[in-house]
C-alpha positions in Angstrom: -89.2 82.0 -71.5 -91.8 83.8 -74.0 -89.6 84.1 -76.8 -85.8 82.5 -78.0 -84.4 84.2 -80.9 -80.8 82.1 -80.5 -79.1 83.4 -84.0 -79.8 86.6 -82.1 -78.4 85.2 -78.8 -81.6 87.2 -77.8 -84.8 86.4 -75.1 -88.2 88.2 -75.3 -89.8 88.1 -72.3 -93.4 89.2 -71.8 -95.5 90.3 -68.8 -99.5 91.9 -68.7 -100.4 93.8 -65.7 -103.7 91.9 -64.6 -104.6 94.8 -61.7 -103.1 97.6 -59.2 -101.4 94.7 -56.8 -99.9 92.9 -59.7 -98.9 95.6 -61.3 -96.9 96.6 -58.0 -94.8 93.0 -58.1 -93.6 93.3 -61.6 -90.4 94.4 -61.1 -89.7 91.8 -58.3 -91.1 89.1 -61.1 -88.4 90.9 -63.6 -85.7 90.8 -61.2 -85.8 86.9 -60.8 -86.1 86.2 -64.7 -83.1 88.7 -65.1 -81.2 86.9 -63.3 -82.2 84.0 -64.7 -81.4 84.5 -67.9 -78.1 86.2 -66.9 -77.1 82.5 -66.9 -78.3 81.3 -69.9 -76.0 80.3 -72.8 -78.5 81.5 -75.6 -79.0 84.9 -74.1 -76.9 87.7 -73.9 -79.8 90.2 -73.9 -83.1 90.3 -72.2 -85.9 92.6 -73.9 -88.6 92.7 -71.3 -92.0 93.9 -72.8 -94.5 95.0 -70.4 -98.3 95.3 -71.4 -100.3 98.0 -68.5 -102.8 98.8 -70.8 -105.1 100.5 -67.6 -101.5 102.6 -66.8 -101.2 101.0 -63.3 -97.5 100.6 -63.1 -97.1 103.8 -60.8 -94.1 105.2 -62.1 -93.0 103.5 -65.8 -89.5 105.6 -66.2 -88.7 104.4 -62.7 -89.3 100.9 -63.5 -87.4 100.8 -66.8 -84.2 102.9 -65.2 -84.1 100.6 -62.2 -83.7 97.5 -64.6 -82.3 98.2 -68.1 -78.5 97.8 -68.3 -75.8 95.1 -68.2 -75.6 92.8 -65.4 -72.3 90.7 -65.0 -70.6 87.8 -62.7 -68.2 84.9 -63.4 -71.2 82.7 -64.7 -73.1 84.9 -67.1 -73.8 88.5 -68.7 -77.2 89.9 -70.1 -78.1 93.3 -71.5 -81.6 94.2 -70.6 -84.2 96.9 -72.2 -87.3 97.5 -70.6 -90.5 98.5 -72.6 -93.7 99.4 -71.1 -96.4 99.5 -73.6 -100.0 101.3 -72.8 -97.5 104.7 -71.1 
């Protein structure tokens, strides 16, 4: 966890694309912290902030409409947003 804002109820959580292979397992790496923090009490929603400052995240709007949204079960909730900074 990067960042707890809990009067917010609200985590930031920060990635940097370090080259062309990492940049390729970022969304598997988001996947696992969503869920995550789906099941923490403090957070009922995620703001991912992704640095790419070489643009090497192949297709951003992909990335960002495959993972924003709510996600629900019986033990938690989050809202996620997605930003990719450097686009």
């Amino acid at each position: 966890m990067d960042f707890l804002l809990p009067a917010y109820k609200l985590v930031l959580e920060t990635k940097r694309v370090r080259d062309k292979s990492h940049a390729s397992k970022i969304g598997d790496e988001l996947i696992i912290d969503i869920e995550h923090y789906r099941r923490h009490m403090n957070c009922e929603r995620l703001w991912c902030v992704i640095y790419d400052s070489s643009l090497l995240i192949p297709n951003p709007a992909g990335l960002i409409a495959d993972l924003e949204g709510s996600r629900s079960t019986p033990d938690g909730s989050v809202v996620v947003r997605v930003f990719v900074i450097g686009m």
